[in-house]
Every structure is written in C-alpha cells, then in structure tokens.
C-alpha positions as a Markdown table, in Angstrom:
| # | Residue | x | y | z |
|---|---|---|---|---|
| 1 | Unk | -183.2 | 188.0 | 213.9 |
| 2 | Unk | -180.2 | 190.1 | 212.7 |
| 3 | Unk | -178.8 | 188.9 | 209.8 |
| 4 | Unk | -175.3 | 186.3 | 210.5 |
| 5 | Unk | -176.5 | 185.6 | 213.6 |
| 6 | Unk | -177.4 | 182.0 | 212.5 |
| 7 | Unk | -174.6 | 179.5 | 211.6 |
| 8 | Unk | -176.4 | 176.6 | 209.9 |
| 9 | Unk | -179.0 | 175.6 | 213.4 |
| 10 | Unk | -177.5 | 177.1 | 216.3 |
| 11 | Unk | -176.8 | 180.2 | 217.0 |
| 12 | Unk | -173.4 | 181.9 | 216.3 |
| 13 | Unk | -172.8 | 182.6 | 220.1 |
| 14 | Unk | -173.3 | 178.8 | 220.9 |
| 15 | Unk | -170.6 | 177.8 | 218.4 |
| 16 | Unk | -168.5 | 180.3 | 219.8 |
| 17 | Unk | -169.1 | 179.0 | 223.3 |
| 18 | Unk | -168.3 | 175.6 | 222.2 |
| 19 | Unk | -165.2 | 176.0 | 220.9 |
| 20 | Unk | -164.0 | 178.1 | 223.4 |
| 21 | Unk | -164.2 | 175.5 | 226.1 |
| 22 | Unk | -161.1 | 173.2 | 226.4 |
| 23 | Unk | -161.4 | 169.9 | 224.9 |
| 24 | Unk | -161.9 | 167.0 | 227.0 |
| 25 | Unk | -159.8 | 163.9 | 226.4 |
| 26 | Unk | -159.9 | 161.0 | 228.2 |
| 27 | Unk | -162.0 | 162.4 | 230.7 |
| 28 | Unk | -159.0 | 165.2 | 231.4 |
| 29 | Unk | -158.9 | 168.9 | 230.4 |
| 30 | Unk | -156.7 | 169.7 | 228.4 |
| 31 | Unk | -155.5 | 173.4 | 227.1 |
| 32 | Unk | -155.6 | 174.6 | 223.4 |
| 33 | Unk | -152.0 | 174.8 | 223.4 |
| 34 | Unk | -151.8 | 171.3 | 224.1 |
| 35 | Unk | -154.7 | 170.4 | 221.5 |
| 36 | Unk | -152.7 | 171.8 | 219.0 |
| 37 | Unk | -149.3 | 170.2 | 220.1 |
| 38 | Unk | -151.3 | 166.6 | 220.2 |
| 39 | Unk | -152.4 | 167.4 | 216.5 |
| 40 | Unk | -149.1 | 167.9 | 215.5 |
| 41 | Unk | -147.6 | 165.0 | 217.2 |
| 42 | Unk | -150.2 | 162.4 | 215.6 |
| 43 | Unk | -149.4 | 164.3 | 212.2 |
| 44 | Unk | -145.9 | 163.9 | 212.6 |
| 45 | Unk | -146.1 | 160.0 | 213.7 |
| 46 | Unk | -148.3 | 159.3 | 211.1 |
| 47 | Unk | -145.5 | 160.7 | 208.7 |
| 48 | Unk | -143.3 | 158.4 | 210.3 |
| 49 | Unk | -145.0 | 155.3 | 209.7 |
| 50 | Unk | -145.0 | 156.0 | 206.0 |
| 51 | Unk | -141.7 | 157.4 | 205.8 |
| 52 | Unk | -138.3 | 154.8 | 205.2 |
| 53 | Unk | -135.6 | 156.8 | 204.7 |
| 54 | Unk | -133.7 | 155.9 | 207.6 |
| 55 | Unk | -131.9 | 159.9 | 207.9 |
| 56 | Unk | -136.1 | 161.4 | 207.9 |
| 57 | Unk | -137.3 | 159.0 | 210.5 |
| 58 | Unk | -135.0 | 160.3 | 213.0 |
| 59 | Unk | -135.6 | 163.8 | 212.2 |
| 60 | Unk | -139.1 | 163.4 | 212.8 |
| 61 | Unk | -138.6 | 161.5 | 215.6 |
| 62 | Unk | -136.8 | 164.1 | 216.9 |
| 63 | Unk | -139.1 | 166.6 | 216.0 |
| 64 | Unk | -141.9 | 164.2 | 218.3 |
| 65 | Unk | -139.6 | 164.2 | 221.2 |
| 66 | Unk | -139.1 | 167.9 | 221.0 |
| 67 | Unk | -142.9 | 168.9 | 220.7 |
| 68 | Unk | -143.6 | 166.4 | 224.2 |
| 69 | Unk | -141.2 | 168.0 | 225.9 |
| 70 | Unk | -142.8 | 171.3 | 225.0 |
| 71 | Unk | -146.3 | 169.5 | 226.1 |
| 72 | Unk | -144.7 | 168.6 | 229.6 |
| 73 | Unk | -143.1 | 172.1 | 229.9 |
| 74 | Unk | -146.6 | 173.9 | 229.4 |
| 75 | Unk | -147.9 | 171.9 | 232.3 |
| 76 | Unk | -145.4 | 170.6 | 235.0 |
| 77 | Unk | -145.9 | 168.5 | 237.6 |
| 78 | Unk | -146.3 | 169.8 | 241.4 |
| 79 | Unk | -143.4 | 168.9 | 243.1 |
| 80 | Unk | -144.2 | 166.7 | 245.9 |
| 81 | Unk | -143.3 | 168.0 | 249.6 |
C-alpha cells in the first residue's frame, strides 16, 4: 500500500467519501452551506445565554436573525400553484 493512503483504520478515500456526503439531520438533508450556518447560529446563541449586557444581546440577536434569513434564502420554499 502507497504510503498516506491510510488515515488511522480506513482508508483515506472512505474519509473523503464521508465527508463529502451532506449531513443528515433530523432525518432531512441538509447542504454544507447550511451545516455551517447552523454551527454558527448555535455558537452565537450560546454567546447569548452567557452574555448580559443588554446593548450585545441584541446585536447578536440580530446577527441570529440575519444568518436564518440567509438559511431560508439558500433554500426557498416552492410556491404553491
């Protein structure tokens, strides 16, 4: 076997074929983009449950709000005929 073509006990193109595929949450697909929005978002809220200062709060609240929007705007809804 060529050497780096073992990453810890599977094979490198099995990790790479892992993470490639989208994650599954809830039973739902969901994108990379969105993976990485949902990270941020549960960051973000869990700076807001430690933070007081009444002037932060909102800014990061705001900064939640903005980054769902973003979610719902990667993935809209079908309109309904």
């Amino acid at each position: 076997m060529a050497a780096g073509t073992k990453l810890g006990n599977e094979s490198f193109s099995s990790q790479v074929a892992v993470q490639a595929l989208p994650a599954m949450t809830q039973d739902i697909f969901t994108c990379g983009k969105c993976d990485e929005i949902d990270e941020k978002i549960a960051h973000h809220s869990r700076l807001l449950s430690l933070i007081t200062d009444k002037i932060a709060r909102d800014g990061i609240a705001g900064l939640i709000e903005e980054m769902k929007t973003e979610k719902a705007a990667l993935h809209p809804e079908p309109e309904e005929k």
